[in-house]
PALOLUM-163429 format. One line per 8 residues: number of its first residue (from 1); their letters; for each residue x, y, z of C-alpha. Coordinates in pm, 1 decimal. Example, Ala and Ser with C-alpha at 12.3 -4.5 7.8 and 13.67 -1.06 7.14 Angstrom:
residues 2
1) AS) 1230.0,-450.0,780.0  1367.0,-106.0,714.0
***
This chain:
residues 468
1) XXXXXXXX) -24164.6,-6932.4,-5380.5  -23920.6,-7098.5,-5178.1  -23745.6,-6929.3,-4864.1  -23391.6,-6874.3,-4943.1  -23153.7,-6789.8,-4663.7  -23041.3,-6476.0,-4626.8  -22660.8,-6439.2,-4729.6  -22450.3,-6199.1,-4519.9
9) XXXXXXXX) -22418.4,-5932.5,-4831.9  -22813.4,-5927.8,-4870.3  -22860.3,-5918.4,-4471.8  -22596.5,-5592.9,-4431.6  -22805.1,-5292.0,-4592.9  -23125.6,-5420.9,-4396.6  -22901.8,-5406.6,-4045.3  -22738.4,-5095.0,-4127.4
17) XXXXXXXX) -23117.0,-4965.5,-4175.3  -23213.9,-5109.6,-3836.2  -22949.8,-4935.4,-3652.5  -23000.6,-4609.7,-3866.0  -23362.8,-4662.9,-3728.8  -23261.8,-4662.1,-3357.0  -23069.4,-4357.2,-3372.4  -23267.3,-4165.8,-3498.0
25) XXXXXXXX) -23557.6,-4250.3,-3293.3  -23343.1,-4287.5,-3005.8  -23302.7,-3901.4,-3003.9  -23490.1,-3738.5,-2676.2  -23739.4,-3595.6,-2914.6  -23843.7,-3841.3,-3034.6  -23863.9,-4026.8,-2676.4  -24196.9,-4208.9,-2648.5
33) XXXXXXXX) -24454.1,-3967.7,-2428.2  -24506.5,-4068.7,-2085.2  -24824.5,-3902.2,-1933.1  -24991.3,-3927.7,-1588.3  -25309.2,-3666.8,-1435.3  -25350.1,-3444.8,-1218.2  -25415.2,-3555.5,-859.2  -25406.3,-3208.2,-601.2
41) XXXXXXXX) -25354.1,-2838.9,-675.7  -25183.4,-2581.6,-469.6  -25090.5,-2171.3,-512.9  -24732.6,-2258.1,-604.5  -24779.1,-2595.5,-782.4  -24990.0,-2907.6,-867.2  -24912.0,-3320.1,-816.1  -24942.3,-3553.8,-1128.6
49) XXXXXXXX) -24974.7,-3923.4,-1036.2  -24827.5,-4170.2,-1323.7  -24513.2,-3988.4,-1382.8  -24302.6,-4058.1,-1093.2  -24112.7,-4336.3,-1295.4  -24034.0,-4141.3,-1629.3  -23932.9,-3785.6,-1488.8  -23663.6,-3646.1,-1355.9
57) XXXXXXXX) -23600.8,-3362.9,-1135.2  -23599.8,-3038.3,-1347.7  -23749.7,-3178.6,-1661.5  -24040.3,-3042.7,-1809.7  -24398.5,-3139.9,-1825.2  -24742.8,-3033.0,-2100.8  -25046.5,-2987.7,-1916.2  -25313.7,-3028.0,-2109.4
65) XXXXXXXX) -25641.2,-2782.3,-2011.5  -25912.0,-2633.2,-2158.1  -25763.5,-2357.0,-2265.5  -25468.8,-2542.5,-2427.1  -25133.6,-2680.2,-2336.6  -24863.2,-2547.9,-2086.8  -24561.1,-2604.4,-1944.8  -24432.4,-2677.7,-1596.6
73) XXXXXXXX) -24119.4,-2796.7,-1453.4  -24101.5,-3095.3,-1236.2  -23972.6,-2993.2,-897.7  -23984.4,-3317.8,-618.4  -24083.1,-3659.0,-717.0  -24234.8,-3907.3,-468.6  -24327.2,-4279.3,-529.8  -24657.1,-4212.0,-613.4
81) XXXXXXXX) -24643.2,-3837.0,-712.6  -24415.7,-3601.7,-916.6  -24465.9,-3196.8,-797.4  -24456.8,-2975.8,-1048.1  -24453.2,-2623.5,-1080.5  -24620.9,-2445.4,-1318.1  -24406.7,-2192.9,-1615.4  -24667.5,-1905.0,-1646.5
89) XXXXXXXX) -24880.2,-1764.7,-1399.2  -25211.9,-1784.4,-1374.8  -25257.7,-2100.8,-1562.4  -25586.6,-2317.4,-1550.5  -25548.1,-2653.8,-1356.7  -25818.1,-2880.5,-1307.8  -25804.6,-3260.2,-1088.9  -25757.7,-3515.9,-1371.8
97) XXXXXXXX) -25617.5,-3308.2,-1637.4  -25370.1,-3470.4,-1853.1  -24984.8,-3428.7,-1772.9  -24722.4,-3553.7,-2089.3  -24321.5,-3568.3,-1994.9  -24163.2,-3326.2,-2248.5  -23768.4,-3399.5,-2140.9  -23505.8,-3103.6,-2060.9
105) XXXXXXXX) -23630.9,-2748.5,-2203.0  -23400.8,-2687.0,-2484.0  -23306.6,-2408.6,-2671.4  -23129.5,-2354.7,-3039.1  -22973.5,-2009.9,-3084.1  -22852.3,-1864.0,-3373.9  -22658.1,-1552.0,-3531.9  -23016.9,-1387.7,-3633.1
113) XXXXXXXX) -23118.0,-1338.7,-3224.4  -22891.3,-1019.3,-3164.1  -23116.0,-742.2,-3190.8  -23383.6,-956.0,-3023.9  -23585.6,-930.7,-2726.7  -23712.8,-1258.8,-2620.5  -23894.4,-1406.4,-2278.7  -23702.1,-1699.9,-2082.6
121) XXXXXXXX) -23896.4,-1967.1,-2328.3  -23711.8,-1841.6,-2597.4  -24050.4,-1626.4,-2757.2  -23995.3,-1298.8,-2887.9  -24138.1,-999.3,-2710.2  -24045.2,-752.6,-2928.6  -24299.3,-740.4,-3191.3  -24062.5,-825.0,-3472.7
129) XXXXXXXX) -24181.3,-1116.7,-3597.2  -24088.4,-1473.9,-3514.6  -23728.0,-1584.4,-3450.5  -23533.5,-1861.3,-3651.8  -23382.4,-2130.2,-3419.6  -23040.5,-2279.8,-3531.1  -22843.1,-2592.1,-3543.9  -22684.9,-2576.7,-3203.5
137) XXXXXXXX) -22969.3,-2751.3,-2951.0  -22891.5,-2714.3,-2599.1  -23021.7,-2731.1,-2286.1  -23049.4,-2471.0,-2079.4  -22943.1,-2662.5,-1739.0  -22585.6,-2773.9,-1905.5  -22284.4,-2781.8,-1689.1  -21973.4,-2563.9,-1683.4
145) XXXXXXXX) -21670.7,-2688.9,-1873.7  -21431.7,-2950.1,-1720.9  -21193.1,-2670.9,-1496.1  -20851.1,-2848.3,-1659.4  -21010.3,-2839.4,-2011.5  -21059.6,-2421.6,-1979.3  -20789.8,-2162.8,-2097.1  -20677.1,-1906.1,-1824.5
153) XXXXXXXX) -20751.7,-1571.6,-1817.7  -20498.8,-1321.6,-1987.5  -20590.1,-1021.5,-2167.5  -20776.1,-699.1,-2000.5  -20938.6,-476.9,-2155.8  -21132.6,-127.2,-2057.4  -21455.2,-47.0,-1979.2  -21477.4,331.6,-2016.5
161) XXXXXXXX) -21599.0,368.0,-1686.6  -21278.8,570.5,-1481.6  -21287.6,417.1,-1132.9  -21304.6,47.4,-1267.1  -21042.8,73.6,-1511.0  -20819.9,216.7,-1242.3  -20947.6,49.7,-919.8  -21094.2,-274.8,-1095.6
169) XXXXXXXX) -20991.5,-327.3,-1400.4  -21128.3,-623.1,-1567.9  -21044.2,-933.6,-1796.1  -21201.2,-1084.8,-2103.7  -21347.5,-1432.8,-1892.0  -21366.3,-1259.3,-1595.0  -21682.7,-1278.7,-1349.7  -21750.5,-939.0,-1187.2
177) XXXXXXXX) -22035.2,-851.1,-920.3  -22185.0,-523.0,-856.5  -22298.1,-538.4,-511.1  -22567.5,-223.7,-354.6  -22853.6,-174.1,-164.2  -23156.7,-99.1,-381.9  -23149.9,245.2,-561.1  -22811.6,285.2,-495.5
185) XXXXXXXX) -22752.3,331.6,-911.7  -22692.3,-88.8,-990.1  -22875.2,-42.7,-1301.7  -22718.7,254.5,-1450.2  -22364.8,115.0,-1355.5  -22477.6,-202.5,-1537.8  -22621.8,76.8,-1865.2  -22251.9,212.2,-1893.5
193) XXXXXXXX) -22069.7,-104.2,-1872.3  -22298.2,-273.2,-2168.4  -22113.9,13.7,-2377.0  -21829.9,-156.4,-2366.1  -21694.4,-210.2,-2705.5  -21448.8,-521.5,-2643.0  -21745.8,-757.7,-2644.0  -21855.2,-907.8,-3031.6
201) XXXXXXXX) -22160.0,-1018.6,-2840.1  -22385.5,-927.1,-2507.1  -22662.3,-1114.2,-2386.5  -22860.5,-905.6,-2093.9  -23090.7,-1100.7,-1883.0  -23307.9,-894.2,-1707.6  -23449.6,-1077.2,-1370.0  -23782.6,-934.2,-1225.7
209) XXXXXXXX) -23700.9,-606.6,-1359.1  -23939.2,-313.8,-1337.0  -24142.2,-323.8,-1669.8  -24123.4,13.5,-1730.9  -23799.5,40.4,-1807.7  -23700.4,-234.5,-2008.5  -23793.4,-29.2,-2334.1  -23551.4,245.9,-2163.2
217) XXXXXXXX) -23266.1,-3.0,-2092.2  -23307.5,-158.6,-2424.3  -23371.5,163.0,-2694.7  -23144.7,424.1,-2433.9  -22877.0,266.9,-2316.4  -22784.0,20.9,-2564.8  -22918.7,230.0,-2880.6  -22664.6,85.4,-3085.4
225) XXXXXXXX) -22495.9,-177.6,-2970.2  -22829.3,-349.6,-2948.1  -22729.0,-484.6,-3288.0  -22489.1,-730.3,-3133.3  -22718.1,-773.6,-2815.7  -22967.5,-1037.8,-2677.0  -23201.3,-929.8,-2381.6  -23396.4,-1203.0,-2189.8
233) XXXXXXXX) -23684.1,-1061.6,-1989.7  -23851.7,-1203.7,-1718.4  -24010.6,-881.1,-1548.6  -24157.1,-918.7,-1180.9  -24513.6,-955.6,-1251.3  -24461.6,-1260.0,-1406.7  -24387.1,-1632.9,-1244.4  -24123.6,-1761.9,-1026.9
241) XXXXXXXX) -24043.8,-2007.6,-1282.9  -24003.3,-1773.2,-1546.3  -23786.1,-1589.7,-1346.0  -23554.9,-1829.2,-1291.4  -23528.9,-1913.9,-1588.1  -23396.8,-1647.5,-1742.4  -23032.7,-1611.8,-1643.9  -22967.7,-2034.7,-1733.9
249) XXXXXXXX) -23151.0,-1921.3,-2135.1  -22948.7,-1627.5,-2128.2  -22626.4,-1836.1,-2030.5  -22658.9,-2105.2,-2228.4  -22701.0,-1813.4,-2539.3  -22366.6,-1702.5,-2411.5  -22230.2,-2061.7,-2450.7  -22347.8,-2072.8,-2771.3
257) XXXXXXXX) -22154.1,-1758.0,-2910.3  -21843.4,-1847.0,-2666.8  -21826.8,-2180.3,-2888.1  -21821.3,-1988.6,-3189.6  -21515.7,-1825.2,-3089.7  -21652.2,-1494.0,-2984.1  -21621.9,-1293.4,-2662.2  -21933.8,-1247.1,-2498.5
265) XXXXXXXX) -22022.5,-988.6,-2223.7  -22287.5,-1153.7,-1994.3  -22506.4,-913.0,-1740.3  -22762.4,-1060.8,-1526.2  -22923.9,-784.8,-1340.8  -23018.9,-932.1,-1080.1  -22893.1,-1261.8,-923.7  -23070.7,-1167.2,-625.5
273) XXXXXXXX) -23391.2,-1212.8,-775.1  -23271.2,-1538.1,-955.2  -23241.4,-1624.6,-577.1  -23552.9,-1507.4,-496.4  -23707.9,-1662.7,-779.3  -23552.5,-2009.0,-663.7  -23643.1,-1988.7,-275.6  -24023.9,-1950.9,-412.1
281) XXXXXXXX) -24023.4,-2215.1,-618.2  -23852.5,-2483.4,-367.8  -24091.7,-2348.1,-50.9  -24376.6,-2441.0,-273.1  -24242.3,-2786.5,-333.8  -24198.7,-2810.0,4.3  -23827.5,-2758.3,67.1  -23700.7,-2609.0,418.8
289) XXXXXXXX) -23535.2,-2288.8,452.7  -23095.3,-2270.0,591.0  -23033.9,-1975.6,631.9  -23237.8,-1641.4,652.2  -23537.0,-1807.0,454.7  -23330.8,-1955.9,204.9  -23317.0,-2295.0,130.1  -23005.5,-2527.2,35.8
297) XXXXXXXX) -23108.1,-2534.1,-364.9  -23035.6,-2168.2,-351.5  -22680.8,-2206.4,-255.4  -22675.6,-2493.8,-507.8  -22791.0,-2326.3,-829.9  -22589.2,-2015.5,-783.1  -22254.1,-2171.5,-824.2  -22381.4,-2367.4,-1098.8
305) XXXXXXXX) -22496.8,-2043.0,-1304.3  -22190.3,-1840.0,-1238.7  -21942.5,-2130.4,-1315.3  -22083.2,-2181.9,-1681.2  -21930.6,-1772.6,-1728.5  -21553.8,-1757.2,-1743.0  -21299.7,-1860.2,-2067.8  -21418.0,-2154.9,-2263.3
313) XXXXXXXX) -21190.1,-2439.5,-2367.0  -20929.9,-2419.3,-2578.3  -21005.8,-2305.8,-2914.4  -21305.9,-2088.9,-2838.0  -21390.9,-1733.3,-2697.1  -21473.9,-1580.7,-2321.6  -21767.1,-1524.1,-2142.0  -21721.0,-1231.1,-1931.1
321) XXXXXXXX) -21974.4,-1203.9,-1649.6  -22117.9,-867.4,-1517.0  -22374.5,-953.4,-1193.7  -22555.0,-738.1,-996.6  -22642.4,-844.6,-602.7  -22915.0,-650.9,-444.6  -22795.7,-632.0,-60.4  -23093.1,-652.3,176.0
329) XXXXXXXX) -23086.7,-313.7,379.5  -22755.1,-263.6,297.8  -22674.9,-559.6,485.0  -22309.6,-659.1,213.5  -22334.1,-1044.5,398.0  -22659.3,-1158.3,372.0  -22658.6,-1509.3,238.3  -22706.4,-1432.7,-144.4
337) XXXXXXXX) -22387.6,-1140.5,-145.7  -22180.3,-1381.3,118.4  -22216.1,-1666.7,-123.7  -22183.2,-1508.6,-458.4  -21905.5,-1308.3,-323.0  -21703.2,-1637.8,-303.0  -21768.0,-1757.3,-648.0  -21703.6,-1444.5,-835.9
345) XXXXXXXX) -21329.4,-1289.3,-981.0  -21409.2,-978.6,-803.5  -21662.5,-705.7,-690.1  -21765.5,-401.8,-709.6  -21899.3,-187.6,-407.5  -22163.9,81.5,-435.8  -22239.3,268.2,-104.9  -22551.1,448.7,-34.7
353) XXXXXXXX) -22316.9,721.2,139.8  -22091.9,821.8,-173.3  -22455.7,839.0,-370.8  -22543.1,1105.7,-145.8  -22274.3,1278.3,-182.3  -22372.6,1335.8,-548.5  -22046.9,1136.8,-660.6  -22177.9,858.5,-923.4
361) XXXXXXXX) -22119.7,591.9,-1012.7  -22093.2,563.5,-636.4  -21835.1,294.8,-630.7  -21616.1,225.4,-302.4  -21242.6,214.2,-420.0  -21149.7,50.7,-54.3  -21359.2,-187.4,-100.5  -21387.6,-320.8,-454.4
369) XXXXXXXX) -21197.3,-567.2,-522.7  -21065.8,-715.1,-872.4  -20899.6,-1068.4,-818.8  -20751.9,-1019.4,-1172.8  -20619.3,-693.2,-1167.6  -20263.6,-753.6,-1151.4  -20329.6,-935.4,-1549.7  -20399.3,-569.0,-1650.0
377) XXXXXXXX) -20244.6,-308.5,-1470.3  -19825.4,-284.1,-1581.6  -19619.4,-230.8,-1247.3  -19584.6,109.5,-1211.7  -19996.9,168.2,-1257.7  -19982.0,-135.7,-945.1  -19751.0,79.3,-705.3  -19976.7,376.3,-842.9
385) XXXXXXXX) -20305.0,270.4,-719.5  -20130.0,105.2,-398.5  -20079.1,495.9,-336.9  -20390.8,588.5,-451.7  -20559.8,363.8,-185.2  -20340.2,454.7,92.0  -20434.7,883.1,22.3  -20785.0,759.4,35.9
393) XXXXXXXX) -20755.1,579.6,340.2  -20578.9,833.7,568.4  -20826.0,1128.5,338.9  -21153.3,922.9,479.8  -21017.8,805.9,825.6  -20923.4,1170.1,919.8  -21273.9,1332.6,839.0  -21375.7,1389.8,1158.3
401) XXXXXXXX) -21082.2,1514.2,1305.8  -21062.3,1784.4,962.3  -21455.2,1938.1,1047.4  -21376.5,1950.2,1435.9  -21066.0,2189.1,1330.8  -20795.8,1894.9,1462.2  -20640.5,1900.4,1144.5  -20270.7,2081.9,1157.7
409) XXXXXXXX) -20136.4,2150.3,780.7  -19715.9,2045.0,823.6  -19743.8,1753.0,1095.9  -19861.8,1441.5,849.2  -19727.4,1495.2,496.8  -19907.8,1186.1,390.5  -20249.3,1374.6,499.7  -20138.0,1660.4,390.1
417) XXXXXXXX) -20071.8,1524.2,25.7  -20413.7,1324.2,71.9  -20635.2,1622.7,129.7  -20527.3,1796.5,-191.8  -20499.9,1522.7,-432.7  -20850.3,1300.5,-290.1  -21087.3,1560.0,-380.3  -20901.2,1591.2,-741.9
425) XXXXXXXX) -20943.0,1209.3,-773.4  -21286.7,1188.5,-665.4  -21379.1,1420.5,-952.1  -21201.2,1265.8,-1162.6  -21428.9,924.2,-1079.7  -21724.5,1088.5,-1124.1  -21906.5,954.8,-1416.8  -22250.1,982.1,-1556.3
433) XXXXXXXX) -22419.1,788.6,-1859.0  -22442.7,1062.9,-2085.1  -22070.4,1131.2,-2050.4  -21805.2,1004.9,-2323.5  -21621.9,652.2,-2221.3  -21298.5,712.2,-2097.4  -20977.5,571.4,-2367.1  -20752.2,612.0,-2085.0
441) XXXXXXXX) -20810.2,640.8,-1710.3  -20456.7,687.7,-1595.3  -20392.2,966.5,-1868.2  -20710.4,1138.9,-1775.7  -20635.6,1100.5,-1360.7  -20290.3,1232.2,-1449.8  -20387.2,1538.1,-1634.9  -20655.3,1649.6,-1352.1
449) XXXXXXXX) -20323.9,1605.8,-1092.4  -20104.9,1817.2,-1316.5  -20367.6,2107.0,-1379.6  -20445.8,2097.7,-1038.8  -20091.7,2189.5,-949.3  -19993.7,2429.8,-1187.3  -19809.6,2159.2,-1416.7  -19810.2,2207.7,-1769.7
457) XXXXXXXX) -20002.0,1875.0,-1941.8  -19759.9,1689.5,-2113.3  -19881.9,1278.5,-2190.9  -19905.9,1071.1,-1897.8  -19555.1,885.0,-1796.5  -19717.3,590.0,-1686.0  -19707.1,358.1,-1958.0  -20038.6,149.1,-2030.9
465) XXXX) -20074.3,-210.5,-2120.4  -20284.0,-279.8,-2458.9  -20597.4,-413.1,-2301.2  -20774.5,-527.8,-2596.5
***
C-alpha cells in the first residue's frame, strides 16, 4: 500500500479531533494526579514531601490511609514540603502515607438543595437521602464581582422586626452585622429576620454552632420557609477546617441563586467563629499572630467573604448579607468587630444592658447604624427618626438626674416630651419570636403615640415608601 500524502480536507476532521481532545482533557478534572508522602505529623496538620511543585496554596489534597481516603487543604508550601491541614478531625495519619493533589474544592448547586441540610463538603446531614449536584461547578474560594461591573443598591424592603425597619431599615444587596456579647439574644435576632418574606432564597450557614439547637433553628424558626432555605452546618465539635469552610460553601450557594436572578438572604451566624476557625488553622501552619492573637490571614479572608455578598452584575439578583459578630466581653472593637465593622453597609447593636431590662430584641437605636437607610425611609420618616433619636438621647442622658429627684416637669420641654413618648416607643420595639411580623412600623409606632395621648387612631400621616 503506498503512503499517500495527506490532503488538507482529509487532515481537518483528524485536527479538529486533536484539539477536541485537549479540551476536554485539559479540564482541572481531568488534570493528571500529582502525589507525594507523608514526611512529619503534628496536632493541627501533617507535611507531604513531593508536592511542593504541583500545589497551590488552598488547594486540596487525598490522603490515602488505612481506613480510606480524606481530604486536607494545603496551607504553606516550602521547597521541599507542602503543610497541609487536615478536613475532618480525628483522621488517621501515618509517615509515608500517600498524598494525591485533588485541585480547588468545588461545588455544583442546584434548585433541588432548598430544604436541605448539608455539612461544608457539600454532604447531606439530614437523613433525606443523597443530593443531586447541578450544572453550575464552582469553587468555593471565587472572588467578588468586578466593583464597576455590579448594579447599586436601590430598593428596601422590611423585615418585620419594628426597631430595624424604623432605626435600620435595610436594602435588597445590603450587608448587615449584628454585633453582641455572647447570650445577648444574636441568635434569636438572626431566627426573626430569616422570616423575612422578600427573599426567593436563604442560605444559613451555621459556624461552630451549639449542636443542640440546630434541629431547633432549622424545624422552629424556619418551619416553613425552610422550603426555600439551605443550612450549612459546621457545629463546634467538629474541625477548624470544616469550620471555615462553611460560610465560603454557603456563599458561593448564594452566588449560584444570585446568578439565576433571584434575591438571596445570606446569614452567617457567626463570623467570629469563621475567624476563629481561621486563626487555628494558620497558628498550626505556623503563621504569627497581629493583633490580639490573630494573625494577618484573618484580616485577609474576612473582606474576601463579605465582598462576594452585595448586588450582582447587571442582569442578575442580590445577595443580602445578615452577619452576626460575637464581641469578646463586650469589648464592640476587638479586632474581628473593628474590622468587619468597616466592610459591612451597616450594624446592628445589641447591649447586654437593654437585655436586662427585659426589652428584646435588645437592639441600641443610638448606636445602630444603617449606611443605606436614606434608600428606604421617604423624608418625612428621615426628619421623624432624627427626632426619635434626639428624645432618646436627652430620655437616656437624663436618667440619673430623674431617680435622684433633679428632674423639674416645665424647665426642658424637649425632656419633658422625651419622658412621655420614650417609654411608649420602647414598647413599641419590643419584639419576641412568637409575635406576628410587623407590615408597618411607622403605622404601628404612630398608633401607640396617639392612644397614648388620648388621640383617636386614624391611619398614620406619614406616608411609606413600597419597600418590596
Amino acid at each position: 500500500m503506498t503512503n499517500m500524502p495527506l490532503t488538507e480536507d482529509a487532515l481537518s476532521p483528524k485536527l479538529d479531533h486533536l484539539a477536541g481532545l485537549v479540551s476536554r482533557y485539559a479540564k482541572p478534572e481531568y488534570a493528571v494526579a500529582h502525589g507525594g508522602h507523608v514526611q512529619t505529623i503534628a496536632a493541627g496538620h501533617y507535611t507531604v514531601s513531593g508536592l511542593s511543585r504541583h500545589v497551590r496554596l488552598g488547594e486540596f489534597v487525598a490522603h490515602k490511609s488505612a481506613t480510606g481516603i480524606h481530604l486536607g487543604e494545603v496551607v504553606r508550601v516550602e521547597p521541599e514540603l507542602a503543610y497541609v491541614c487536615p478536613i475532618e478531625p480525628g483522621e488517621p495519619i501515618g509517615i509515608h502515607d500517600t498524598v494525591i493533589r485533588k485541585g480547588a474544592f468545588r461545588i455544583s448547586p442546584a434548585e433541588s438543595w432548598c430544604g436541605r441540610t448539608i455539612n461544608s463538603l457539600c454532604e447531606p446531614i439530614d437523613g433525606l437521602g443523597p443530593i443531586v449536584e447541578g450544572l453550575d461547578r464552582r469553587s468555593i474560594s471565587n472572588t467578588a464581582p468586578p466593583s464597576m461591573t455590579r448594579k447599586r443598591v436601590e430598593k428596601g424592603f422590611r423585615t418585620g422586626v419594628r426597631a430595624i425597619d424604623i432605626f435600620s431599615p435595610l436594602c435588597h444587596g445590603q450587608r448587615l452585622g449584628i454585633f453582641a456579647g455572647s447570650g445577648v439574644g444574636k441568635s434569636t435576632l438572626l431566627s426573626m429576620l430569616a422570616k423575612a418574606d422578600a427573599f426567593d432564597r436563604v442560605v444559613i450557614a451555621l459556624v461552630g454552632e451549639r449542636g443542640r439547637e440546630v434541629r431547633e433553628f432549622i424545624e422552629d424558626t424556619l418551619g416553613e420557609n425552610m422550603k426555600k432555605s439551605i443550612a450549612v452546618v459546621a457545629t463546634s465539635d467538629e474541625s477548624p477546617m470544616l469550620r471555615k469552610m462553611a460560610p465560603l460553601t454557603a456563599v458561593t450557594i448564594a452566588e449560584h441563586f444570585r446568578d439565576q436572578g433571584d434575591n438571596v438572604l445570606l446569614i452567617v451566624d457567626s463570623v467570629t467563629r469563621f475567624a476563629h476557625a481561621i486563626r487555628e488553622v494558620a497558628t498550626a501552619s505556623g503563621e504569627p499572630p497581629i493583633a490580639r492573637g490573630y494573625p494577618a490571614s484573618v484580616f485577609t479572608e474576612l473582606p474576601r467573604l463579605l465582598e462576594r455578598a452585595g448586588p450582582g452584575p447587571e442582569g442578575t439578583g442580590t445577595i443580602t448579607a445578615i452577619i452576626s459578630i460575637l464581641v469578646d466581653g463586650d469589648n464592640h472593637n476587638d479586632p474581628i468587630a473593628d474590622s468587619t465593622r468597616g466592610i459591612l453597609d451597616g450594624h446592628i447593636v445589641l447591649q447586654r444592658s437593654i437585655a436586662e431590662e427585659g426589652r428584646y430584641p435588645p437592639i441600641d437605636p443610638l448606636a445602630s447604624i444603617s449606611r443605606l437607610a436614606r434608600k428606604a425611609w421617604t423624608p418625612d420618616q428621615e426628619k421623624l427618626v432624627s427626632r426619635l433619636k434626639t428624645l432618646i438621647h436627652r430620655f437616656e442622658e437624663t436618667r440619673d438626674l430623674r431617680l435622684i429627684g433633679g428632674y423639674r416637669p416645665g424647665a426642658d420641654p424637649d425632656l419633658d416630651m422625651a419622658v412621655k413618648q420614650v417609654p411608649i416607643i420602647y414598647d413599641v420595639l419590643k419584639q419576641s419570636p412568637g409575635d406576628r411580623e410587623s407590615a408597618d412600623a411607622f403605622a404601628d409606632l404612630a398608633a401607640a403615640l396617639k392612644t397614648a395621648a388620648g388621640i383617636p387612631n386614624q391611619p398614620s400621616t406619614i406616608p411609606t415608601r413600597p419597600r418590596g
